[in-house]
Every structure is written in structure tokens, then in C-alpha cells.
ZAFI-672268 format. One record per residue (C-alpha): z, y, x; residue in one letter. Coordinates in steps of 0.05 Angstrom, whole numbers, padded with zeros to 5 digits, always signed. Example, Ala and Ser with C-alpha at 12.3 -4.5 7.8 and 13.67 -1.06 7.14 Angstrom:
BEGIN
+00156-00090+00246a/+00143-00021+00273s/
REM end
This chain:
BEGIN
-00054-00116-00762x/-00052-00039-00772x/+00018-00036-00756x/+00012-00074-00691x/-00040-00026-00668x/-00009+00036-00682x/+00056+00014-00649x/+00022-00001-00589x/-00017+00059-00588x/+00051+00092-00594x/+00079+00050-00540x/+00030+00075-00493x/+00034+00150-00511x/+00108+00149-00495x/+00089+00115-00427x/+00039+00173-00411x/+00092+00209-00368x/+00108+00136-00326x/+00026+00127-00326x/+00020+00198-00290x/+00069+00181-00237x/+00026+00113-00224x/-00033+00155-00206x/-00001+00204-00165x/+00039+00144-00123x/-00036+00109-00120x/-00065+00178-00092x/-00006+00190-00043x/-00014+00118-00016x/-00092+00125-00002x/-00083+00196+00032x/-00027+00165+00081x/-00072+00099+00104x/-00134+00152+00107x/-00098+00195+00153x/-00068+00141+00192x/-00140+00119+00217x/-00139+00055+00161x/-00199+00031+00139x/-00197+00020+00059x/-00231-00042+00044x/-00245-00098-00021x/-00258-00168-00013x/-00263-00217-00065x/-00216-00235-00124x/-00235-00305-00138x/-00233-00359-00075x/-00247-00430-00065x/-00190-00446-00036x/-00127-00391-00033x/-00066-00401+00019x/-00020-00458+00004x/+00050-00436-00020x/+00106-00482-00050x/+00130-00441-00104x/+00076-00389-00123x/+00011-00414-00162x/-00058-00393-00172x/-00096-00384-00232x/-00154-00427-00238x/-00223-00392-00254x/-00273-00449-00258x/-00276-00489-00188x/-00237-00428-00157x/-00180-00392-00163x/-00157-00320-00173x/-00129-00300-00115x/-00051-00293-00102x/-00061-00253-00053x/-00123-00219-00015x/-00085-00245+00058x/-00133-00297+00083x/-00202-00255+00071x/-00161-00186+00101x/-00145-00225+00167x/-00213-00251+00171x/-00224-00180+00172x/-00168-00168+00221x/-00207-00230+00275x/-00271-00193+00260x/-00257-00133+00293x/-00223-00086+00246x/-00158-00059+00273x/-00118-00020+00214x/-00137-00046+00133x/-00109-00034+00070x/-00136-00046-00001x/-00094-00041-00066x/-00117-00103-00118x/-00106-00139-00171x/-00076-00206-00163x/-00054-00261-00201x/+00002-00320-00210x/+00012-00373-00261x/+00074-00371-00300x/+00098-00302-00277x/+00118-00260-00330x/+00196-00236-00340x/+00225-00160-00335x/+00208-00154-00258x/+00141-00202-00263x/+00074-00196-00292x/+00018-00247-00286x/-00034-00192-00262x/+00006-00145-00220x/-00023-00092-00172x/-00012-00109-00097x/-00024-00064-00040x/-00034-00103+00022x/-00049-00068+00083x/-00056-00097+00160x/-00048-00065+00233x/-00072-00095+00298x/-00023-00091+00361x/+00038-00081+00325x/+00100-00132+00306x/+00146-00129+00233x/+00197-00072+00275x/+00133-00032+00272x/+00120-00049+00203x/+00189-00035+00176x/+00186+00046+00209x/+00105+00050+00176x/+00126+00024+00111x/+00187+00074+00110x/+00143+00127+00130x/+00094+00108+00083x/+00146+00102+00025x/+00183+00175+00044x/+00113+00211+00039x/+00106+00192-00036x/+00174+00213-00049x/+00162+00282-00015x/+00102+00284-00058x/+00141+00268-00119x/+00180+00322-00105x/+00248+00285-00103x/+00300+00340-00070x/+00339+00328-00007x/+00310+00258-00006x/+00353+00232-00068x/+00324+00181-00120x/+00360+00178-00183x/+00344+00109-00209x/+00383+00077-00264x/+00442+00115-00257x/+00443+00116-00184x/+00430+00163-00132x/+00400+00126-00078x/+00390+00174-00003x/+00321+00157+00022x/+00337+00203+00097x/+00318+00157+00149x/+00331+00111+00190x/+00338+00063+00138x/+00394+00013+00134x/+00375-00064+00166x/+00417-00129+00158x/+00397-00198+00174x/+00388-00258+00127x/+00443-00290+00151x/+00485-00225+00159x/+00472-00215+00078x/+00489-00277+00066x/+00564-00272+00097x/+00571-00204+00071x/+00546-00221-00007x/+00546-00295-00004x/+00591-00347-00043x/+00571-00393+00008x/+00532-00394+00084x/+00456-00387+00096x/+00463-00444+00127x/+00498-00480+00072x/+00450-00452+00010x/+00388-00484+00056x/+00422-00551+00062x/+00442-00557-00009x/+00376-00528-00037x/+00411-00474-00064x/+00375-00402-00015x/+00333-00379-00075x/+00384-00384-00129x/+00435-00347-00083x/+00384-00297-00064x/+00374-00276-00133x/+00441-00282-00169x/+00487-00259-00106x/+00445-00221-00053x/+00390-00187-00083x/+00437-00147-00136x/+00471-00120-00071x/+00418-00091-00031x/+00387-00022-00032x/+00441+00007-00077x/+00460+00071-00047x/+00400+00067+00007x/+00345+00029+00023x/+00350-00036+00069x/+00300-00082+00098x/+00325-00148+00100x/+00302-00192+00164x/+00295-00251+00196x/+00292-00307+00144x/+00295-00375+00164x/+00239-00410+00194x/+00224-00446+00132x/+00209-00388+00082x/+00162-00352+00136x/+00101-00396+00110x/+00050-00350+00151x/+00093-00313+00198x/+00106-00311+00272x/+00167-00350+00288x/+00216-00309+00334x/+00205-00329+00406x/+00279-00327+00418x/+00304-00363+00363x/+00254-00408+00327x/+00295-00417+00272x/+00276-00351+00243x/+00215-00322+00234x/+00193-00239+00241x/+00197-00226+00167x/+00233-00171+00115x/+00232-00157+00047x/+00252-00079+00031x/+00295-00069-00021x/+00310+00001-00068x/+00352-00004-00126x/+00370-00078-00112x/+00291-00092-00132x/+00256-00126-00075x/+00187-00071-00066x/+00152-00116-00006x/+00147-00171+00040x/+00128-00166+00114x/+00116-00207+00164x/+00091-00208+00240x/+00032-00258+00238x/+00027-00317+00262x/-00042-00327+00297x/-00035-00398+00324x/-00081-00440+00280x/-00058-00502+00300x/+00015-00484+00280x/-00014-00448+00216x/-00051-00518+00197x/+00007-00564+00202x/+00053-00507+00154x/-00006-00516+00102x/-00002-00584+00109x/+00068-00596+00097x/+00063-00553+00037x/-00001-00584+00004x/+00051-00656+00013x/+00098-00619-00026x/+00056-00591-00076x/+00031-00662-00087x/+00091-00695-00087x/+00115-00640-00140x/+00054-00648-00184x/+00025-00583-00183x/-00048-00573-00164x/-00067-00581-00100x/-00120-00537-00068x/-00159-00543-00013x/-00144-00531+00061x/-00178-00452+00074x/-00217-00476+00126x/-00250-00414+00144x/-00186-00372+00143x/-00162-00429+00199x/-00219-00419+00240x/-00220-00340+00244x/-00141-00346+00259x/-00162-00376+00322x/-00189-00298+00335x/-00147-00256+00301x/-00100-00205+00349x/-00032-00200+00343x/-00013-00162+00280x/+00033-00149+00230x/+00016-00147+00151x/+00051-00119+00088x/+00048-00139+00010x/+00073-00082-00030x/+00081-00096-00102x/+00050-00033-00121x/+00080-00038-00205x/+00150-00048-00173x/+00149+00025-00128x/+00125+00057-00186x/+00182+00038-00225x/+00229+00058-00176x/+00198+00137-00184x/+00193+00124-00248x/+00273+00104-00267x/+00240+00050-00303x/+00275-00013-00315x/+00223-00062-00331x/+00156-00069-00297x/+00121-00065-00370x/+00143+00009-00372x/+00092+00025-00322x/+00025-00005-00334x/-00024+00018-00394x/-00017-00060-00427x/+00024-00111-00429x/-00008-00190-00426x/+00014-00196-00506x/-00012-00131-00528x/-00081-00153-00504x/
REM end
């Protein structure tokens, strides 16, 4: 028992360098939403009833759950009247835990009024470039795991579908028919992207946009992107989608397949449904805040840059 304390009192020594970083990325973020006119806000960590999603799963804490995510209560916000949000949080999902995942992760989620995912793609640059200037990185190159990766804007942007020809064994269109997007996102594209620069990757299919805007043009898309540095995906953004209606019907179709799948089935949000009907148009952003720290920190696993692990606790 001795030994097992002292080694992870050791552990976290040697992280003290990775944990310094942390806070100075946490301060950096704050300063640039506070001088962008955002409004820093908290809402609550447990919820009756959290936004369905197929494939990610929320803790139970008594009747409730720990949220996934602080999106539905933010955009109540967002219908109440407040234009520009952020908050950084803890959230939590079941089963999560690998060399990129952690069951309680640190999520910065912030929301802007008037403003579409294009918009959000130049902010979250612009948000990402002031840490590194603040870091101190020289002529805007990030050494991370061996390679140098040029942060000067504009950053580089391919399509889903693009990415898929490009890195792809087989077609976007092929991977969704044969059930096969997520394993070829992972094993084939994801490795790819953000290697010598950063890319935001756009425009996924309709059917993994579970709360954004479909693309007027083209409804077979919707306005999201995922930013990626280092071939580690940092965010995911999406336009919003503000018809209720529409929203409904998407959490209905996933609360059939969480059934069918036999994994627990909450409740419809109700309340988050009825404030949609309010809410402006808007884009929103979910940084995963223990990912961008181990990108300054040339860290290779996301357990090199918290103060615990889950098994040391």
C-alpha cells in the first residue's frame, strides 16, 4: 500500500511541468472569451433527462444523469436572451476510458448568437493561435510527437467526403451503407489529418449531425467539423439546428435505437425542446479541453495531463 502511494505521488511530481501548462491554457482561454464580449456561465452537472445520442452514454446519478455535455441547459441560455456563452466543465461518459478517453474529461463548450460553423471554424482558430502565442511557441511551430506542425493561418479545410477519397479504402458513401463510417474514420482518416497543419474537417453526413443544422443546399450534410492537430480530433462544431419539430423527431429516432440496442433509455428533454422553439440562429463548439493540453504539452496520452487518473483514485 506504501509503494502504491509513493509511486503515484511520484507520478504526479513528474507531471508538474504538463499540470503548469494546463493552467496557463485554462487562463489563456478565459482571457480570450472575456475579451470577446462572452459571458462565462455554470449550469448544472446532473439532469433529468440529457440529449439523446446513439453511441455516447451517460452516467447515472440516482434518477438523473451526469451530464455528457452542458449543450441543452447552454442553449436554454442562448433562447433566453444571452448572445455569446462559454463555460469550461466537467463531464462525464460511461465506458470511456483508453489513451485518448477519460470517463470525467474537461469540456469547454462555448455558444455565439448570429453566427454559422464558417464563423466558428475562424473563432476557434483564433481562439486556439492565442494560447499558442501565449505559450510562447516561435514562428507559430508546434513540435508534437516528433512533428513540427505550422499553426500560420488560414488553416487547411477538406470535406468529409473529400477525406474520405483522399485517405479512404473505400467511399463515404460506401462506409455509411455497409456500417463501416466510424471504423474508417478512426483506423484510415483520423491518423491522416492535422499532421503538418491543422484542418477542420466539414460537412458530415446528415446522419452524424444529431443536433446540427442541415445544409440548405444539400440536405444530405449537415454544417458540422471536427478540428484536428496531430491527427487527434480537439473539437466538434456545429451550426444549430433551431427547428424543434425537426430536433424532436432526430431524438426520437435515436431513443428507437437506443431501445432496440438495449441501452438505457432516457427521457425526451422536454424543456430543452420547448426553449429551441426560441433560440436564434447560432453556432456552438465542444472543445475537449484535456486533448489541447496535450497537444502543448507533446503528451501522448490524455493521463499525462490531469493531476489523477480514475485507478489512482
Amino acid at each position: 500500500m506504501h509503494l502504491r502511494v509513493f509511486m503515484i505521488g511520484y507520478r504526479q511530481k513528474r507531471l508538474r511541468e504538463n499540470l503548469i501548462i494546463r493552467a496557463r491554457v485554462i487562463q489563456t482561454i478565459r482571457k480570450f472569451f472575456i475579451e470577446n464580449d462572452y459571458l462565462e456561465i455554470e449550469t448544472p452537472i446532473r439532469m433529468p433527462a440529457p440529449a439523446p445520442e446513439s453511441h455516447i452514454d451517460a452516467v447515472e446519478s440516482g434518477n438523473w444523469f451526469l451530464q455528457t455535455s452542458p449543450e441543452t441547459c447552454m442553449k436554454r441560455l442562448l433562447a433566453a436572451g444571452f448572445p455569446r456563452i462559454f463555460q469550461i466543465c466537467k463531464c462525464f461518459r460511461q465506458g470511456e476510458r483508453g489513451r485518448l478517453h477519460l470517463p470525467e474529461m474537461t469540456l469547454l463548450e462555448w455558444y455565439r448568437a448570429d453566427s454559422n460553423y464558417r464563423d466558428m471554424m475562424n473563432e476557434c482558430e483564433a481562439l486556439i493561435l492565442a494560447v499558442a502565442r501565449e505559450m510562447g511557441l516561435k514562428e507559430d511551430i508546434l513540435p508534437y510527437q516528433g512533428t513540427q506542425i505550422r499553426l500560420t493561418p488560414p488553416w487547411s479545410r477538406i470535406r468529409v467526403s473529400d477525406a474520405f477519397d483522399r485517405f479512404g479504402s473505400i467511399s463515404l458513401k460506401a462506409a455509411l451503407a455497409q456500417d463501416q463510417f466510424d471504423e474508417t474514420m478512426v483506423t484510415e482518416i483520423e491518423p491522416n489529418l492535422g499532421q503538418s497543419r491543422p484542418v477542420f474537417l466539414y460537412d458530415y453526413p446528415a446522419c452524424r449531425g444529431a443536433l446540427a443544422r442541415l445544409k440548405p443546399q444539400d440536405s444530405r450534410y449537415a454544417e458540422r467539423f471536427e478540428l484536428y492537430i496531430g491527427g487527434l480530433e480537439i473539437c466538434n462544431a456545429f451550426s444549430e439546428l433551431t427547428d424543434a419539430v425537426e430536433q424532436r423527431a432526430r431524438f426520437e429516432r435515436v431513443l428507437t435505437y437506443r431501445r432496440e440496442s438495449g441501452k438505457c433509455v432516457y427521457p425526451m428533454p422536454h424543456k430543452f425542446l420547448q426553449a429551441l422553439k426560441d433560440m436564434p440562429e447560432a453556432s456552438g463548439n465542444a472543445l475537449g479541453m484535456d486533448r489541447l493540453v496535450m497537444i502543448f504539452a507533446d503528451a501522448s496520452a490524455i493521463e499525462d495531463v490531469v493531476a489523477f487518473r480514475p485507478e489512482e483514485l
